[in-house]
C-alpha positions in Angstrom: 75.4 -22.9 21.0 74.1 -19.7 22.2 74.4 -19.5 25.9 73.8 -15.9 27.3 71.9 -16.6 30.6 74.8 -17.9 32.8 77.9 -16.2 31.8 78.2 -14.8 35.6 78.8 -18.6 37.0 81.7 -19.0 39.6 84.2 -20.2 37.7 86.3 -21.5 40.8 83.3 -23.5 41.4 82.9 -24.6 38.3 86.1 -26.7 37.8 86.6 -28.4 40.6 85.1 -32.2 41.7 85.0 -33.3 37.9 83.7 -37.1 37.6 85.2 -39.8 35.4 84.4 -39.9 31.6 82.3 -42.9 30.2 83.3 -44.7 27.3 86.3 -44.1 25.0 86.0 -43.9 21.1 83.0 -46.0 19.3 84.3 -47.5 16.3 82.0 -50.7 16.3 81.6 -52.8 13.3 77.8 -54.1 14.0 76.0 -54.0 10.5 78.7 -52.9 8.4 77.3 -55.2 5.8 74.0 -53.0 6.4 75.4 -50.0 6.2 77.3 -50.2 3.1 74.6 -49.1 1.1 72.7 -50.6 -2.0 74.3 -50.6 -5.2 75.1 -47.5 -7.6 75.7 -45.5 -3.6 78.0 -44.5 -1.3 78.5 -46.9 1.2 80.5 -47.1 4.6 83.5 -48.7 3.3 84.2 -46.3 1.1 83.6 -43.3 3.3 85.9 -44.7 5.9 88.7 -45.3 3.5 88.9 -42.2 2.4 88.3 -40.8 5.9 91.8 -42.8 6.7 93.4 -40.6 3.9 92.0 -37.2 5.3 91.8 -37.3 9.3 95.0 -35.8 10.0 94.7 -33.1 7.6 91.5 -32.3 9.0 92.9 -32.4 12.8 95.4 -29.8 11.3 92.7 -27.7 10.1 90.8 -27.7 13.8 93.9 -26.6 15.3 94.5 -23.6 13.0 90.7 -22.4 13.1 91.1 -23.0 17.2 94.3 -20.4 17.2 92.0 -18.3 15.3 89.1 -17.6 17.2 86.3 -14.9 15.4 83.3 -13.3 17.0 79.9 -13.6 15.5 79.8 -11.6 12.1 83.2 -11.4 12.0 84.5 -14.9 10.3 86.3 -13.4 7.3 89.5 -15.3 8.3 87.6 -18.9 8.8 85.4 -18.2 5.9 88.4 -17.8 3.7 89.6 -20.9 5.0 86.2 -23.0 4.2 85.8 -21.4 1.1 89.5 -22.7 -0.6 89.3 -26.3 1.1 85.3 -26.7 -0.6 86.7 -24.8 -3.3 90.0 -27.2 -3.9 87.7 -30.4 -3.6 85.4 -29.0 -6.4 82.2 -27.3 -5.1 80.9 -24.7 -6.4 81.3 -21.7 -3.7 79.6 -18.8 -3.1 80.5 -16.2 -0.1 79.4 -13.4 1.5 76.2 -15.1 2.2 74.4 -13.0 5.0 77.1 -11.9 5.8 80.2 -14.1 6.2 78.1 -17.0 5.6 79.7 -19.6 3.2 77.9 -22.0 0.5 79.1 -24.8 -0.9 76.8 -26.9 -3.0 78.3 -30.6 -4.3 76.0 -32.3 -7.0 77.0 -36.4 -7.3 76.9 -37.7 -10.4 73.5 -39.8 -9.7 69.9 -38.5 -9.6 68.8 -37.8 -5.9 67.5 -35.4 -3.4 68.7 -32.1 -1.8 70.1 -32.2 1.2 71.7 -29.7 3.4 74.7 -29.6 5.6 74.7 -27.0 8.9 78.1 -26.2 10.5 78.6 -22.9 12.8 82.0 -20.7 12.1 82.1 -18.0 15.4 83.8 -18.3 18.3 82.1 -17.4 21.6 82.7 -13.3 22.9 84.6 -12.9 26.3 81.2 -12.1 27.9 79.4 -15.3 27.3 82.0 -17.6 28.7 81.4 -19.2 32.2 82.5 -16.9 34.7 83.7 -14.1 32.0 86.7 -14.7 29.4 89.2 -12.2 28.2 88.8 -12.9 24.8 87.0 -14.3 21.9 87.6 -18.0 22.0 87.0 -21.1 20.3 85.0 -22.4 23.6 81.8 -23.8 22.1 83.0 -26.6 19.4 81.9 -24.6 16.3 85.7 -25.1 15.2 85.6 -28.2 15.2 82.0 -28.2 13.8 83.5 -26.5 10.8 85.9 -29.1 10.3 83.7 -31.9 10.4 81.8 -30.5 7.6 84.7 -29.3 5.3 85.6 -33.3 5.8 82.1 -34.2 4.7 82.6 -32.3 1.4 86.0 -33.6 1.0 84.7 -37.5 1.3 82.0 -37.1 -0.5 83.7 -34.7 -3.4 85.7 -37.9 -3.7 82.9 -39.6 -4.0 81.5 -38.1 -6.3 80.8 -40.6 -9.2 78.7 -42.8 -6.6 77.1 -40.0 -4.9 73.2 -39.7 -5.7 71.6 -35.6 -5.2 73.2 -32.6 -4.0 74.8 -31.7 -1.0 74.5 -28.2 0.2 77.1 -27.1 2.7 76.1 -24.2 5.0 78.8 -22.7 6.8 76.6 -20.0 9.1 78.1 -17.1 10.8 76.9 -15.4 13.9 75.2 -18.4 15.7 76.2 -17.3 19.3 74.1 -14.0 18.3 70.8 -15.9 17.3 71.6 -14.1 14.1 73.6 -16.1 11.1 70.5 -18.6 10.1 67.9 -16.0 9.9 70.5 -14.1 8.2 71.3 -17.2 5.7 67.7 -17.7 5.6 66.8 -14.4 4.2 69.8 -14.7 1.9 67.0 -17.3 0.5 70.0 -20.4 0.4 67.0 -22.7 1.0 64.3 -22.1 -1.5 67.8 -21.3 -4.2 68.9 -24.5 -3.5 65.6 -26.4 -3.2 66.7 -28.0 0.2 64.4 -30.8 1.1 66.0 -31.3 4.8 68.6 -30.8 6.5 71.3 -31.6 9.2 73.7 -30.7 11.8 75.8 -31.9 15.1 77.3 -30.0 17.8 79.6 -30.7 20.3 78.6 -32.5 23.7 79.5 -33.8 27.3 79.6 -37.0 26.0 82.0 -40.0 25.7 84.1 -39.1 22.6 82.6 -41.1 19.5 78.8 -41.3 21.0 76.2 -39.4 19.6 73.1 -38.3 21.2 69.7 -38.0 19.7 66.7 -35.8 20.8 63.3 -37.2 19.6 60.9 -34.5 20.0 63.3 -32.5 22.3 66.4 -30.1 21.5 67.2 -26.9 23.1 64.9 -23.9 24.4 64.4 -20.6 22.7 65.1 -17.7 24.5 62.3 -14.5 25.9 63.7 -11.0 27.3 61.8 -8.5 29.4 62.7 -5.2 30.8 60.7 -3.6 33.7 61.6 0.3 34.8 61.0 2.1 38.1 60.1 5.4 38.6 60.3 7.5 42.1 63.0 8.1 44.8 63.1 4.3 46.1 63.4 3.4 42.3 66.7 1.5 43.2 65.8 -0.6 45.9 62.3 -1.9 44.1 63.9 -2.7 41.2 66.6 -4.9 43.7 63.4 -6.3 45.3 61.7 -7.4 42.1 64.7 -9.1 40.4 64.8 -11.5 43.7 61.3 -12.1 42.9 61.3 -12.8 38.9 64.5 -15.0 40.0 62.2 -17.1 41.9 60.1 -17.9 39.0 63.3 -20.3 38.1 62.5 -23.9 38.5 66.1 -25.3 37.8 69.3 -23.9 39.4 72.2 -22.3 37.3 75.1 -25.4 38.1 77.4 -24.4 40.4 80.4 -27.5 40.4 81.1 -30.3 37.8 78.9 -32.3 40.1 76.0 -30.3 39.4 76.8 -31.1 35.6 76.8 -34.6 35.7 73.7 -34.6 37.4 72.3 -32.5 34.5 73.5 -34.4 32.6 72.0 -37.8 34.0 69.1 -35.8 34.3 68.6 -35.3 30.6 68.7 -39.1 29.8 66.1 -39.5 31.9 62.5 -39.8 30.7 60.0 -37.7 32.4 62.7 -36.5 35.0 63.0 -33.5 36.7 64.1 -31.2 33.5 61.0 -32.7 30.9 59.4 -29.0 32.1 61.3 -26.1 33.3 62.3 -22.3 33.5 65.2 -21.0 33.8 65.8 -17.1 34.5 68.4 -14.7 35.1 67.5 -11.3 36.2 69.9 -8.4 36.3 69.4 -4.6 37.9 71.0 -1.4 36.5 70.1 1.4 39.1 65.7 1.6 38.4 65.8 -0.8 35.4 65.3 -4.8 35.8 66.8 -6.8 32.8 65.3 -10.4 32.4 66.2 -13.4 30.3 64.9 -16.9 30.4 64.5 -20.2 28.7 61.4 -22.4 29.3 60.4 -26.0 28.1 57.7 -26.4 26.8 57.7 -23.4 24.5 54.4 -22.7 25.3 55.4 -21.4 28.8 56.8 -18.2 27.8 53.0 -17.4 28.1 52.7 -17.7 31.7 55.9 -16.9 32.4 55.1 -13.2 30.6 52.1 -13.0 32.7 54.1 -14.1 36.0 56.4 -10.9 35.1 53.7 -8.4 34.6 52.1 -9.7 37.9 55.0 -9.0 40.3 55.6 -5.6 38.6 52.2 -4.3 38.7 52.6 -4.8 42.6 55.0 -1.7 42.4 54.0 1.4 41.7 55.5 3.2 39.3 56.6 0.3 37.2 56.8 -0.6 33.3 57.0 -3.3 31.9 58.0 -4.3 28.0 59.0 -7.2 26.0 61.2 -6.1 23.2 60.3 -9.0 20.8 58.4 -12.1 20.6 60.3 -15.4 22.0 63.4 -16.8 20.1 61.9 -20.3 19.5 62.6 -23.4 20.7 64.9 -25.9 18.9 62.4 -28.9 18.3 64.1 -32.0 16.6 61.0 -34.0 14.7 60.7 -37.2 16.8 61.1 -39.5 13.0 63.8 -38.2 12.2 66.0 -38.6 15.4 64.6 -42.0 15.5 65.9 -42.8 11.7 69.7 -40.9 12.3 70.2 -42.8 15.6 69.5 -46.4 13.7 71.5 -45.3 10.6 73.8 -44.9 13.8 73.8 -47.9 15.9 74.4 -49.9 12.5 77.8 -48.0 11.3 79.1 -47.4 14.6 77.7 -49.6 17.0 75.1 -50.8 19.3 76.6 -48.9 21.9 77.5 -45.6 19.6 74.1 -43.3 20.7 72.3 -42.5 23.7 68.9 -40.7 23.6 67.7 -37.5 25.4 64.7 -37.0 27.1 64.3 -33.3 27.7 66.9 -30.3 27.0 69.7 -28.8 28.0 67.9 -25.4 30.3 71.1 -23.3 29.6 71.7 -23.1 25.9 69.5 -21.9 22.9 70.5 -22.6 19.0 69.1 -20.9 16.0 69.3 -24.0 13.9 65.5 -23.5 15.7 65.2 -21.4 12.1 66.0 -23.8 9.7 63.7 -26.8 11.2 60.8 -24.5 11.2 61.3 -24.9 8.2 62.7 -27.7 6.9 62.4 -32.0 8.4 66.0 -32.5 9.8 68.4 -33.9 12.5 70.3 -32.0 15.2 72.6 -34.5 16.8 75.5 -33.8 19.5 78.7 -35.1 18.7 80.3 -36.4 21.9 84.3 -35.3 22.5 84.7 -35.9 25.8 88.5 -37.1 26.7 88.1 -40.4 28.9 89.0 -39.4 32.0 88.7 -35.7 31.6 86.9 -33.4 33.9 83.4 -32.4 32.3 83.6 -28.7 32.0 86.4 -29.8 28.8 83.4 -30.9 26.8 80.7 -29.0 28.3 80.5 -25.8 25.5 81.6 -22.0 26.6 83.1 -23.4 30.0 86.9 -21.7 30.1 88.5 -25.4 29.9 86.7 -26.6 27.2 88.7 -29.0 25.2 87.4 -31.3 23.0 89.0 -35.1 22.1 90.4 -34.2 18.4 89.2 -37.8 17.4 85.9 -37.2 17.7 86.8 -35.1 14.3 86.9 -38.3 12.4 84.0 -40.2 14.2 81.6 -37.3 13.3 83.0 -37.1 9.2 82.7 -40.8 8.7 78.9 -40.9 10.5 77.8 -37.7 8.8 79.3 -38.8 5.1 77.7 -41.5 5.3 73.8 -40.0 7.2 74.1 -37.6 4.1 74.8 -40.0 1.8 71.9 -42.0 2.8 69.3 -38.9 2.8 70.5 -37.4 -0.5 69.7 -41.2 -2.2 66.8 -42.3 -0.4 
């Protein structure tokens, strides 16, 4: 989850006054009956059993990619890894896909549809954790992302004789750079495949074993802008217009746990305070202004632009350029969140998703690529400990540490959601 606009944040601010978790782990039983599928298919029972038989190999796996943390573009080490495990459970493999990227394709033994299957392999740089990092670290989930999908594969490899279509695992590079699905993309893993839709989680600040949906939300793209100065007070105007382009802002970067919670509540909440916003972050280097925002809707990078060029043009000697067009908004189609968070409530629980009702203003994703594309789901997997402070399931905070058995909760939902799609 690509969060460059607020990797200056406090972080002695950001730790402390951390509110209760919710809810421990969802394992509910409503509709089991339902959910284990028609005859001839995979069904629920079956996916949890051998779940049972491969959770704490896969919590080994977590821990090994954690101690291994690789920057975007660089995830020959956890590549390696995903290509022997999909390779040992009997994909067929191809790597080096734009780049590091990794395929896996698994065809069941049944007649179906194609369906593909997103996980992210970097690791966040130093620079784009909250309140600056040190080094490259696993602070973002996309470890445990990983996992969760090489234990997809591995249930369904088993599977395999009841399984109806083809699963096509895409293990993406370079996500916290905007650049491993356009990469993957252009590699042309969609139209060689013949995906029909495809499907993703990532990590959340949410009770460990819920799930949250996004109907007709997800996460904002990203615009950039750079304005120079000419002129001996160069300096000084350049100071004066960030202050101003900062104002354009119309939600405030968090500054305590507290202020993520309420963000968090805020979110749930149906036309609440962040169903429209902009979010900005202007930087000065001597007569140069560096701007980057987020907006919701998408469509407000329009005015926003126009906002930018009107307080520049107050000073003279001023330039203003946008180096490329908007990186777009995540949009999850409104059906298909609706039809994941059902499929849902009737494995897991009545109880097992909560619903979104605008996005998060601080985080981008380039999974925005593939559902241009492509119908699909983008669901967050919640791992927060009960108990725990926020910021440890909040991605590319410093303490971020996910519960581990949120591993299993997202392989035995997602086995079974792809299971479902790839037979309907």
């Amino acid at each position: 989850m690509n969060r460059p606009i607020d990797h200056t944040f406090a972080r002695r601010t950001l730790l402390a006054g951390a509110a209760a978790a919710g809810a421990g782990i969802v394992w509910g039983t409503a509709g089991q009956a339902a959910a284990d599928g028609g005859r001839g298919s995979v069904g629920q029972r079956t996916v949890d059993a051998e779940l049972a038989r491969l959770e704490g190999e896969l919590i080994a796996l977590r821990r090994d990619i954690h101690q291994h943390p690789e920057a975007p573009g660089q995830e020959q080490r956890t590549a390696g890894i995903v290509a022997r495990e999909l390779r040992a459970a009997g994909l067929t493999v191809t790597t080096g896909v734009g780049g590091t990227g990794v395929v896996g394709v698994l065809r069941g033994a049944r007649p179906g549809r194609t369906v593909a299957y997103r996980a992210d392999m970097d690791a966040v740089p130093p620079q784009d954790i909250v309140g600056g990092g040190t080094a490259v670290a696993h602070v973002c989930g996309h470890d445990i992302h990983t996992t969760v999908a090489i234990g997809v594969a591995k249930v369904l490899a088993r599977l395999r004789r009841q399984l109806s279509g083809t699963v096509v695992f895409l293990f993406q590079p370079a996500e916290e750079a905007l650049a491993g699905a356009r990469a993957m993309i252009d590699a042309g893993v969609l139209e060689s495949n013949r995906v029909q839709e495809i499907h993703a989680l990532h990590c959340g600040p949410f009770p460990a074993g819920q799930f949250a949906v996004t109907p007709g939300y997800g996460l904002p793209g990203q615009d950039r802008a750079q304005v120079t100065f000419s002129g001996p007070d160069a300096p000084d105007a350049a100071r004066r217009l960030a202050a101003e382009i900062s104002a354009l802002a119309t939600v405030a970067v968090p500054q305590s746990a507290a202020d993520l919670e309420r963000m968090v509540a805020d979110i749930r909440t149906p036309d609440g305070p962040l169903a429209r916003f902009v979010a900005v972050r202007a930087r000065t280097q001597d007569a140069k202004v560096s701007v980057s925002y987020r907006c919701w809707l998408q469509e407000r990078y329009v005015e926003v632009r126009e906002d930018i060029r009107r307080l520049a043009k107050s000073y003279a000697g001023s330039g203003v350029s946008f180096p490329a067009e908007p990186f777009p908004a995540m949009v999850c189609p409104e059906g298909d969140a609706r039809r994941v968070a059902h499929h849902l409530r009737r494995t897991l629980g009545p109880d097992a998703v909560t619903e979104l009702h605008a996005a998060f203003p601080f985080n981008g994703e380039d999974f925005a690529l593939y559902l241009q594309r492509l119908p699909g789901t983008y669901t967050f997997l919640g791992v927060r400990a009960p108990g725990a402070p926020i910021t440890t399931a909040f991605p590319h905070y410093p303490d971020f540490a996910p519960d581990e058995r949120a591993i299993g909760v997202g392989v035995r939902a997602m086995a079974g959601w792809i299971a479902k799609r790839t037979h309907v």
